[in-house]
N, C-alpha and C positions, 0 to 999 in steps of 0.2 A: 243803522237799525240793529238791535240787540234781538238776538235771538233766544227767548227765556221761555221759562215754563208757563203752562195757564197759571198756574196758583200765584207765581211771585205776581204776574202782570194784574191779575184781579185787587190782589194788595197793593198794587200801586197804584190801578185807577181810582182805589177804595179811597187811599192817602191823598190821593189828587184832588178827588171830587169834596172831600170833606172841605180842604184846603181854598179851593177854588170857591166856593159856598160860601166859608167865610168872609173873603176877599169883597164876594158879591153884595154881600150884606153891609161889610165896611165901604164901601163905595156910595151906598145909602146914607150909612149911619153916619158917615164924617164929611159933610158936606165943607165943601173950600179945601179938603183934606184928602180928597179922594183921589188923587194923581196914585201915589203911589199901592195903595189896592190894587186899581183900575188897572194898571200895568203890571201886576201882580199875577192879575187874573189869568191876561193873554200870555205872559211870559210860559208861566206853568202851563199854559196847554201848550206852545210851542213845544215845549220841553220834552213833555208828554208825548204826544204825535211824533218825535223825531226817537224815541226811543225806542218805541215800540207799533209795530203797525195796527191799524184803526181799518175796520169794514167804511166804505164809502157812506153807505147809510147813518152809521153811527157818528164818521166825522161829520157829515151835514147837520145832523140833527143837532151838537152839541156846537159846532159855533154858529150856528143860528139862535141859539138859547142864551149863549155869551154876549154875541152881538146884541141881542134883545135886552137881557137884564142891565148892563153895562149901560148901555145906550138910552135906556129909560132913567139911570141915576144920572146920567150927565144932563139928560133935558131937565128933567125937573129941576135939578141946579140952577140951571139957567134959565126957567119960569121964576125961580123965586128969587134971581138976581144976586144971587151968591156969585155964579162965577158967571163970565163974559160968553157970548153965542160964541164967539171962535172955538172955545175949546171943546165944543163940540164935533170942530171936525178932524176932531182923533177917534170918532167912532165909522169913520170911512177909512181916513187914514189907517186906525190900525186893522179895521176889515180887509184893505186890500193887502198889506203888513202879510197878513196871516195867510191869507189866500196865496201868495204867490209860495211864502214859506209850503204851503200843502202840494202845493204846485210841484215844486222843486224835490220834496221829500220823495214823491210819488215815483217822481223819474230816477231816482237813485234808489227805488225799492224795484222798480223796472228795470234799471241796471245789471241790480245785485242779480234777480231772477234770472235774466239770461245768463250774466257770465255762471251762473250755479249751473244752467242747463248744457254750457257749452261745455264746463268742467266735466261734469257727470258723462256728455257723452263725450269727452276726448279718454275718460279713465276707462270708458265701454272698448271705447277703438285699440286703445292702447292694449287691455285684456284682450280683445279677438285677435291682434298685431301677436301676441306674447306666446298666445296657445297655440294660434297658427306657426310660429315659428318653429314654438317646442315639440309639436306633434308631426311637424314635416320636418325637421331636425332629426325625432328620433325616428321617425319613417325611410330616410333616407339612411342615416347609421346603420339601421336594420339592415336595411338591403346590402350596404356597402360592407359587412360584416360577414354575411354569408357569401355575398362575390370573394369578399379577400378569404376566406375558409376554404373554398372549391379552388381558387386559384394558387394557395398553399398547396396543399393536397396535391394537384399535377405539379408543382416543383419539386414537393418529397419524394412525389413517387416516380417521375418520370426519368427513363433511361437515356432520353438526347438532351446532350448538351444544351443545344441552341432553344430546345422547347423550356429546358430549366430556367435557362437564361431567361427567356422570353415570359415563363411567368413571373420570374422574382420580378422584373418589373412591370407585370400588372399589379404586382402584392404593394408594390413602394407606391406605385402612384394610387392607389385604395387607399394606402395608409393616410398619404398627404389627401385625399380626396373627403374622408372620415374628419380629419384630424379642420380641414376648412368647414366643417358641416356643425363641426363644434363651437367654430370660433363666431361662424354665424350668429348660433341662437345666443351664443354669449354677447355680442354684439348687439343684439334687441333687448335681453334681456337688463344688461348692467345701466343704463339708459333708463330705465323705467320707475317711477316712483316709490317708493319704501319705505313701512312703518322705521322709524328708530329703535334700537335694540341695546342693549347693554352691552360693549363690547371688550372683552380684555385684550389689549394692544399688547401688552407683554408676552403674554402667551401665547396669543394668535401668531406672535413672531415666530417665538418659538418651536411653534408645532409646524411651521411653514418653514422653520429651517431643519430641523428634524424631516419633513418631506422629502425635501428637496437634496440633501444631505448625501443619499444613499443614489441619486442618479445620476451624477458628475462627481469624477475625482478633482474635487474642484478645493480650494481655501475659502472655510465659509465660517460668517462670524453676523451675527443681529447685536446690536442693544436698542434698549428701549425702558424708560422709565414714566410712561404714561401715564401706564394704570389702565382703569375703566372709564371710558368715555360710550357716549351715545354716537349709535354710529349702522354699519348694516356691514354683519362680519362676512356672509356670504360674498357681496360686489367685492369689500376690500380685500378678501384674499383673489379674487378672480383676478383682481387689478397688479395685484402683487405676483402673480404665478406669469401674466403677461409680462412683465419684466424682466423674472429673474429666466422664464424661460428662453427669450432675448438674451439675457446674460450668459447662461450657456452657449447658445449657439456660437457665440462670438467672442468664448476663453477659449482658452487650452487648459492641459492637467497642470496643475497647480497656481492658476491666477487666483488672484481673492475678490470673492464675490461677498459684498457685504451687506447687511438692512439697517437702518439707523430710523427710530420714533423717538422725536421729543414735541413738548406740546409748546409752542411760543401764543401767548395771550389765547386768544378765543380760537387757537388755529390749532390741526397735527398738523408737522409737518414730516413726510417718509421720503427716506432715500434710499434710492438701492442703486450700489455702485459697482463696478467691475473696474477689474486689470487689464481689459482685452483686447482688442483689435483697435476699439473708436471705431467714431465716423466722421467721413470727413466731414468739413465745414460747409460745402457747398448741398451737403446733403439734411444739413441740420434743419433746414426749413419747410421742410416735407415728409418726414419720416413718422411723421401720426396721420398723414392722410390713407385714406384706404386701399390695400392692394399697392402702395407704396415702401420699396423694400431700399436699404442702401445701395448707392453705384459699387461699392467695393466687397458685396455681401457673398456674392459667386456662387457659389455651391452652398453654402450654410442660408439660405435668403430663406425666410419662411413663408407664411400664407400673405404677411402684407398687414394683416390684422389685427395684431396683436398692440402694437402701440395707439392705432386706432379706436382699442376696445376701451384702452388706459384714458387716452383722451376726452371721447364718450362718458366713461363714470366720471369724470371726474367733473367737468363742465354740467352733468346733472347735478350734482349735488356742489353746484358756483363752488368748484376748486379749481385749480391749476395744476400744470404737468408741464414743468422744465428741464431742457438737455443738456447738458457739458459732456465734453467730450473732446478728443484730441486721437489721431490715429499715431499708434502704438502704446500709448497710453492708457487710453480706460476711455469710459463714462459713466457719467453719476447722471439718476434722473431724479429730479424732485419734484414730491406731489405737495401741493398744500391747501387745506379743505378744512369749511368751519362745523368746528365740535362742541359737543354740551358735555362739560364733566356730569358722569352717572353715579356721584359716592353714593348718594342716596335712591341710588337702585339696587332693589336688592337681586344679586345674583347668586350661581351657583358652586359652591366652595368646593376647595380639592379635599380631598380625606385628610384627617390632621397629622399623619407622619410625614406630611410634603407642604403643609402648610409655610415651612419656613422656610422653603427650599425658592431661589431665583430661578426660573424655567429658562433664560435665555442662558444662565451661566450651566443650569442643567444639563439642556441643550448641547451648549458647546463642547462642555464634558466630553459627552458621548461621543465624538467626533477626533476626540484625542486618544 
């Protein structure tokens, strides 16, 4: 079923019915000759009816008027011995033809209806799922914000030891308590359906290692010759900051933490790779599940969520997310998800004394 405007549908039943008129006439006028008219007639209304949807009234009325006109040039044919009484019973035959075809049509416009209503209300569910997250997300930050301020406060000011002690770790576990409240709604969120947007790969690297740059004394390097593709820049940097924030945990000062984008066929594919710890092998087949951290993570292990979160975007939007990895070696994780090159989206330009400038070689510059 096409979904189109009144105006085109008017002009087609217009085209139809002229079309179909003539047919009916020719079925008269070319007697011995009328097969093909005849089948002419019912074909185009098939056609018709499965293109575009018909009020119940309106289909009765018009193949009752087919069946009738049709049906009257084949008898008379066959009063005046032109053609044989058999082929008259192509005016049952194609009645019930048509009728089953209306049949069929009907249950696949019933179809489409429901899965529409099931859609609409799962994008309903989904938005009440997304706000309630984000509004008890940032309700919970709230609170968690002001405890960790007050519980600051008596560690700055307080004169016993053991009460200092004893807030700084109220303050750390707020911090990790904030810090899982984030990963939450990021969790519901990157999951959720998304208009396509114009994305610059190149730069969005770049400004995510430019971020990232300045909070680990770490060796850090991107390249990326993508370009612009259609894509949702918000999830893929969330997806990217899950990783490299991973990657941190588990270097030391001076390992190389690195981002690689190139495009193979209809696909990006991102790698973000480190120097650092690995993980073991026995752990490689569960470390995207949720609240699942590595056996050898110890003290550096974080909310659990984070490769979780990576897993989630990526399976929404039918991608992939693979591990390599080796302990004392490194790991590289790789995503790979299908892209729409955007050349012909127009976006928005840097000022033109940087126009000729590479942002990832920029980028790196600044770092030397």
């Amino acid at each position: 079923m096409w979904d189109i405007g009144s105006r085109p549908k008017a002009v087609l039943v217009t085209v139809w019915a002229v079309f179909a008129g003539l047919n009916c006439y020719l079925t008269f006028a070319l007697p011995g000759q009328e097969t093909i008219p005849y089948h002419l007639v019912w074909a185009s209304f098939a056609l018709l009816y499965g293109l575009c949807p018909w009020p119940r009234r309106a289909t009765l009325v018009v193949f009752t008027i087919i069946m009738t006109i049709t049906g009257i040039a084949l008898i008379r044919h066959a009063l005046a011995g032109i053609i044989g009484w058999e082929e008259c019973s192509e005016i049952v035959l194609m009645g019930g033809i048509i009728s089953l075809l209306i049949w069929h049509v009907n249950r696949q416009w019933a179809a489409q209806a429901r899965l529409r209503a099931l859609q609409q209300a799962d994008r309903y569910r989904s938005e009440q799922r997304e706000n309630a997250a984000r509004f008890g997300s940032h309700e919970v930050r709230t609170r968690l914000t002001i405890a960790r301020g007050y519980a600051q406060l008596i560690a700055d000011q307080s004169s016993e030891p053991t009460v200092r002690e004893d807030a700084e770790l109220v303050v750390a576990e707020l911090v990790k308590a904030s810090a899982l409240a984030t990963n939450l709604l990021t969790l519901v969120r990157v999951v959720e359906p998304s208009d396509p947007e114009p994305v610059n790969v190149d730069r969005m690297l770049a400004e995510i290692l430019r971020r990232w740059s300045v909070t680990a004394n770490r060796t850090w390097s991107a390249r990326s010759a993508v370009g612009t593709v259609q894509g949702d820049n918000e999830r893929l940097e969330a997806v990217l900051d899950c990783l490299l924030e991973n990657a941190v945990r588990f270097t030391g000062a001076g390992d190389v933490i690195a981002m690689t984008a190139e495009a193979q066929g209809d696909e990006m594919v991102l790698t973000v790779r480190d120097t650092g710890a690995g993980i073991p092998a026995a752990d490689l087949g569960s470390i995207f599940e949720i609240f699942r951290t590595a056996s050898t993570a110890g003290e550096r292990a974080g909310s659990g969520l984070g490769l979780a979160i990576v897993k989630a975007a990526m399976e929404a939007r039918d991608g992939t997310v693979t591990v390599a990895s080796a302990l004392g070696q490194g790991t590289t994780f790789t995503l790979r998800f299908p892209v729409q090159p955007a050349s012909s989206t127009p976006h928005r330009e840097l000022p033109s004394e940087s126009a000729d400038r590479d942002p990832l070689s920029e980028a790196v510059a600044v770092l030397n």
